[in-house]
NUPA-421260 format. One line per 8 residues: for each residue z, x, y of N, C-alpha, C, O, CB. Coordinates in steps of 0.001 Angstrom, whole numbers, plus 500000, padded with zeros to 6 digits. Each point is the difference from the previous one (the first is absolute). Glycine has a CB too. Example, Ala and Ser with C-alpha at 12.3 -4.5 7.8 and 13.67 -1.06 7.14 Angstrom:
BEGIN
507800/513190/494310/500000/499110/501190/500000/500900/501200/500665/501036/499981/500581/497072/498846  498034/501542/502223/500060/500820/501190/500730/499230/501090/500169/500509/501108/497686/500675/498264
This chain:
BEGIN
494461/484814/523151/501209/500598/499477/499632/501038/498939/499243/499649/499095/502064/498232/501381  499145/503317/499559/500025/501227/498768/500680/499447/498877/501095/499460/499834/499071/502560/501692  498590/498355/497551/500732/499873/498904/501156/501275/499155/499633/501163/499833/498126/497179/500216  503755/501095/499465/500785/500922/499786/499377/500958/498716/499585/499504/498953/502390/498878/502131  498045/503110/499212/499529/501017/498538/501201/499342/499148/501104/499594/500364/497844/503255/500650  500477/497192/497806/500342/499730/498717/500180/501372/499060/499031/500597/499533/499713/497084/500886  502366/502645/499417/500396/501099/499504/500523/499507/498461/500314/498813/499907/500232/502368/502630  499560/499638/496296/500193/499514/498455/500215/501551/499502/499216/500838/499554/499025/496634/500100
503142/502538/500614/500593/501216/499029/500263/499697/498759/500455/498898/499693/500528/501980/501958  498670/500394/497184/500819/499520/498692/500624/501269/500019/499527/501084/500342/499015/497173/498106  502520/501474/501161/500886/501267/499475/501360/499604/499658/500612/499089/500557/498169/502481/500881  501710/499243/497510/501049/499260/499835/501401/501007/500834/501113/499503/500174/497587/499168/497227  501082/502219/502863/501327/500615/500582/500039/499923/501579/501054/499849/500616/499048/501829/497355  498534/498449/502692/499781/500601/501305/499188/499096/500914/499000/499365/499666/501120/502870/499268  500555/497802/502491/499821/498884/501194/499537/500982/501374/500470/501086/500341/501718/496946/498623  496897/501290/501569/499161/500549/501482/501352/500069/500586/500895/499155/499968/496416/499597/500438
502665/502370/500112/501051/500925/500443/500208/499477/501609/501124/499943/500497/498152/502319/497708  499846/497473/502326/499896/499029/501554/500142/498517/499669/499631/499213/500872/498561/502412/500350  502230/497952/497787/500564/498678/499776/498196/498994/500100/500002/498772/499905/503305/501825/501535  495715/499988/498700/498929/498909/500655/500130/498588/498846/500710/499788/499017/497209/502438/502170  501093/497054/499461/500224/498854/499344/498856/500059/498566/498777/500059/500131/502132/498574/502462  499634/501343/496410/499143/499948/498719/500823/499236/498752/501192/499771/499795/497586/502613/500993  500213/497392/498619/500359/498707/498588/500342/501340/499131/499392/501069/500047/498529/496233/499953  503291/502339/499137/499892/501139/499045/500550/499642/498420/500981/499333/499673/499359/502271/502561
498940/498896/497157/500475/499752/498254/500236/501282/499350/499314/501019/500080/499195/496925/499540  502393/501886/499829/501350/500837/499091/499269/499925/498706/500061/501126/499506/502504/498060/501674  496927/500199/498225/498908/500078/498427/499038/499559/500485/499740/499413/501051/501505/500121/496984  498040/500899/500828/498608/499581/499483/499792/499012/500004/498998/499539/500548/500831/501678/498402  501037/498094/500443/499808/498479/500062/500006/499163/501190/499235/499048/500153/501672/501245/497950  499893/500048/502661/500277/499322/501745/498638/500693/500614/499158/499444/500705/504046/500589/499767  496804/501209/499110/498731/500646/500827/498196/498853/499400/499005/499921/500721/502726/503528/499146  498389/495916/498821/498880/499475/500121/499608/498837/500316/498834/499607/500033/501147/501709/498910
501390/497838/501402/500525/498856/500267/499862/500209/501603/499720/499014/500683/501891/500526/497028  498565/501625/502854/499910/499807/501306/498902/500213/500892/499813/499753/501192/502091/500599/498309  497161/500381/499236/498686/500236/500268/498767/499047/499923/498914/500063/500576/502100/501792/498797  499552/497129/499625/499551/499215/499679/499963/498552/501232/499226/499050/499885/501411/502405/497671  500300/498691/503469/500227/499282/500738/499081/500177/501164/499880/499159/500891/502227/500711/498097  497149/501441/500953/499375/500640/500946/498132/499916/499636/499071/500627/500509/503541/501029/499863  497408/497287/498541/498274/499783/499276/498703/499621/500711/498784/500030/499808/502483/499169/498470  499537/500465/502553/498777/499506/501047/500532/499618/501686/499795/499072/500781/498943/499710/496792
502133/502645/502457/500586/500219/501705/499289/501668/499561/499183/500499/499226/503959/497611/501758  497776/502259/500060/499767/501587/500491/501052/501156/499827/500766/499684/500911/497971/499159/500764  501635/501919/497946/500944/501321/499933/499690/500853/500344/499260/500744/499356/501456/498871/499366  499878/500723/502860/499054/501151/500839/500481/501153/499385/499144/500866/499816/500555/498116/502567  501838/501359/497117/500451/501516/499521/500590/499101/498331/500669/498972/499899/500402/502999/503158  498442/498783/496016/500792/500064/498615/500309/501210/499883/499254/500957/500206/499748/497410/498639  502558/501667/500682/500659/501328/499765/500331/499803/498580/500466/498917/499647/500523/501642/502739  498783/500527/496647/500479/499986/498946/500493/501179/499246/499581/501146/500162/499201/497123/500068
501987/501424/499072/500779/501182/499555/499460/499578/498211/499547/498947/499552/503070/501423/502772  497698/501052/496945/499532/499842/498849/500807/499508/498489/499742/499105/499196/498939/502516/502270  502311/499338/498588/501575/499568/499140/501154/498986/500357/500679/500542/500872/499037/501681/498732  500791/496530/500087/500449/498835/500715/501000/500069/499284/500444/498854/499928/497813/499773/500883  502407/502105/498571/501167/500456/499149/500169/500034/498988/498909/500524/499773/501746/499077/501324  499827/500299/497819/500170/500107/498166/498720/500151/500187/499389/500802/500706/502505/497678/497869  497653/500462/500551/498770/499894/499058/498693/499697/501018/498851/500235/499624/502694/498724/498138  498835/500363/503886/498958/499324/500573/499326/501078/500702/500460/501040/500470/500624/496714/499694
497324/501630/499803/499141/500644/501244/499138/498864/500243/499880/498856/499561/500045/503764/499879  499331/498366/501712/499075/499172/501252/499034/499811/498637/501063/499391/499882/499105/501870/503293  499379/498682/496248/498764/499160/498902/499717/498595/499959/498873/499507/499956/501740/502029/498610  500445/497867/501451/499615/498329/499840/499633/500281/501695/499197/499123/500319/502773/499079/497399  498234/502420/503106/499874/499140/501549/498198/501077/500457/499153/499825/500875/504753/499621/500284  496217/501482/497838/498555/500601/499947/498710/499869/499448/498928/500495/500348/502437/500473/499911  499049/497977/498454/499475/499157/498889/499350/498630/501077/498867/499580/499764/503251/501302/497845  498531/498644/503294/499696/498649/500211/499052/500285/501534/499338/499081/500483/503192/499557/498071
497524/502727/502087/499292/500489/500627/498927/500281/499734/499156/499625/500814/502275/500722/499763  498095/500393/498244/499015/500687/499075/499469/498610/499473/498774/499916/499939/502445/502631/499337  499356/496588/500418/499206/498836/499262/499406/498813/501506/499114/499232/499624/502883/500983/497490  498169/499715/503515/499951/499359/501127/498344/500625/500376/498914/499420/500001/504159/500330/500697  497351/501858/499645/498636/500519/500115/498712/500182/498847/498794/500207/500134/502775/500810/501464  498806/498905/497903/499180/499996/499187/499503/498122/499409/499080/499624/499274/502109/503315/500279  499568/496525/500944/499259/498621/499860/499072/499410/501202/499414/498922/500097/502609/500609/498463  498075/501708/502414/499085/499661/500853/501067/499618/501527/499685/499946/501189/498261/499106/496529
503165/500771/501699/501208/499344/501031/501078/500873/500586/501197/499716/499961/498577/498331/498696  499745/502972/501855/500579/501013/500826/501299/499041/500466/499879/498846/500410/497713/502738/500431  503837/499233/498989/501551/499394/501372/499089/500685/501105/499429/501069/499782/503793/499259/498998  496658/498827/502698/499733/501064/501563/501114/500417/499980/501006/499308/500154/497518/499643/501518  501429/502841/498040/501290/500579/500624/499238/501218/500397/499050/500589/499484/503165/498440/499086  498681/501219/502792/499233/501057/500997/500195/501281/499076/499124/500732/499539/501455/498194/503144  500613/501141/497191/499914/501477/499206/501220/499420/498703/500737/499016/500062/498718/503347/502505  500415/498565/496414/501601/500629/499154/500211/500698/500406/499115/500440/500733/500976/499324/497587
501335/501086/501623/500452/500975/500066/500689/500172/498897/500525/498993/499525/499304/500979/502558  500309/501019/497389/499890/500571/498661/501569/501254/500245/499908/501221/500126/496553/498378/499337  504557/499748/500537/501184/500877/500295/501065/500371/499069/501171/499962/500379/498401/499139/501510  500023/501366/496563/500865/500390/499178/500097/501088/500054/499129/500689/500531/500679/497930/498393  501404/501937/500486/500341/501320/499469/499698/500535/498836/500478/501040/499547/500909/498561/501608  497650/499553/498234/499484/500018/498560/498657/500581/500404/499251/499248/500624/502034/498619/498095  498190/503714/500937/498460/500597/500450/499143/499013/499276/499108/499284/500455/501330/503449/499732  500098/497397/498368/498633/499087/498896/500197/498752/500732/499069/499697/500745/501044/501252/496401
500812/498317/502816/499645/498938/500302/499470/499447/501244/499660/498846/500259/501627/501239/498209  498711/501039/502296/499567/499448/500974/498403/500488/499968/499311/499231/500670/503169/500618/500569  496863/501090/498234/498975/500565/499613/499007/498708/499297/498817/499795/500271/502652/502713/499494  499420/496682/499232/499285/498894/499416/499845/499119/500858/498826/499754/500279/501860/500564/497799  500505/498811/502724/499993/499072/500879/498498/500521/500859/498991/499451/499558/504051/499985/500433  496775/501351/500931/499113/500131/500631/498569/499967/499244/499064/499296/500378/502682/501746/501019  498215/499901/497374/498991/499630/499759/499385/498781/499707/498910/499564/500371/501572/502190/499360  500584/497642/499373/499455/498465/499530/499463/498957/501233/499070/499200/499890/502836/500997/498092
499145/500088/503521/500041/498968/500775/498536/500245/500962/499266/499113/500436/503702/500608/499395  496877/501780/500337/498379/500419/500656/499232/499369/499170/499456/499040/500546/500768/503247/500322  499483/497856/497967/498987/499849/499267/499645/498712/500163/498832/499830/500349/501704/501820/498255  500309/497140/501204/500001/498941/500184/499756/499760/501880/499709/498842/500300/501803/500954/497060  498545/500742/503274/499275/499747/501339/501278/500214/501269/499686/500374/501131/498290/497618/497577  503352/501736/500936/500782/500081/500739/500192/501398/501053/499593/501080/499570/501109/497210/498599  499801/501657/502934/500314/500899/500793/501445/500032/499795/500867/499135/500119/497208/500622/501399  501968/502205/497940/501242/500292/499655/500587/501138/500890/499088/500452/500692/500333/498724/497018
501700/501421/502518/500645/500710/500226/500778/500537/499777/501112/499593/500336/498218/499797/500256  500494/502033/498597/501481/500703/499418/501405/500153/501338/500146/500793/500930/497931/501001/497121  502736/497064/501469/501041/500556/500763/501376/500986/499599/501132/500179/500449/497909/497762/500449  500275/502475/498186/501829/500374/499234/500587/500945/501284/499452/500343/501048/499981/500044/495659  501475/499793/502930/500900/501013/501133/500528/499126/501304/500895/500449/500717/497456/501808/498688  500886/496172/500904/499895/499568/501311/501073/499832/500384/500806/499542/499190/497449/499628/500682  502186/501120/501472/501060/499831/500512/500293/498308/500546/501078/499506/500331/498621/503253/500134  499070/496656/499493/500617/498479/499986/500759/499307/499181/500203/498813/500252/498258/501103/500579
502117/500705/498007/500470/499508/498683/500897/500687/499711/499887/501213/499819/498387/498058/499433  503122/499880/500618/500923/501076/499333/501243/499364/499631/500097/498790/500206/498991/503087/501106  502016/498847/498099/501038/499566/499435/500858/499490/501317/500088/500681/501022/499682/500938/496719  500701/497398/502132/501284/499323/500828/501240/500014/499302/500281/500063/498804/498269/498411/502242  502207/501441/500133/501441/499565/499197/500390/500809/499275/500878/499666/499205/498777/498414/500677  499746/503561/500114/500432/501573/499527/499643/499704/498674/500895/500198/499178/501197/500720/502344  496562/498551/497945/499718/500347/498579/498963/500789/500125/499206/500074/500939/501553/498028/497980  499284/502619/499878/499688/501165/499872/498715/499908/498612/500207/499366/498965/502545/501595/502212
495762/499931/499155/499336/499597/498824/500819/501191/498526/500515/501115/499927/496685/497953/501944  502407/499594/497058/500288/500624/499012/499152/500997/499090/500518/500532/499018/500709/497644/501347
């Protein structure tokens, strides 16, 4: 039997536009809680976005990535994808997450990701 891809969006406004099947967290906090669930399975696509609204960003869920690798304890995830509208931040995300060993991918612009339900980015 195939095993099902394991998909782990964070973002807080925006949903895979083909409905596919993926886990998704709205904060930081759900995002490290849900990542955290994933410590010793597999996450074939991580999507992440950088600004999570007011005050939040992807840091705590980039923090526990970055510390993982660097303890020697890589998450297996096939790739990130790296899909903010934020240049710096997405400029940092990548760098920090290469450096640390991960396979990344700038997705900003991607058309797999987008506003539903006619919201609009701010």
């Amino acid at each position: 039997m195939e095993r099902r891809r394991t998909i782990v969006l964070v973002d807080d406004l925006r949903s895979f536009v083909d409905g596919r099947d993926a886990e998704v967290a709205r904060t930081s906090a759900a995002g490290v809680e849900l990542i955290g669930r994933y410590r010793d399975g597999r996450i074939d696509e991580l999507w992440l976005d950088h600004d999570l609204g007011g005050d939040d960003t992807i840091w705590p869920v980039v923090e526990i990535l970055e510390r993982a690798a660097f303890e020697k304890r890589p998450l297996d995830i096939g790739v990130v994808n790296v899909h903010s509208a934020n240049p710096a931040g997405v400029a940092k995300m990548v760098q920090v997450l290469r450096h640390r060993g991960y396979r990344v991918q700038v997705a900003s612009g991607s058309t797999d990701v987008g506003y539903l339900g006619g919201l609009t980015a701010s």
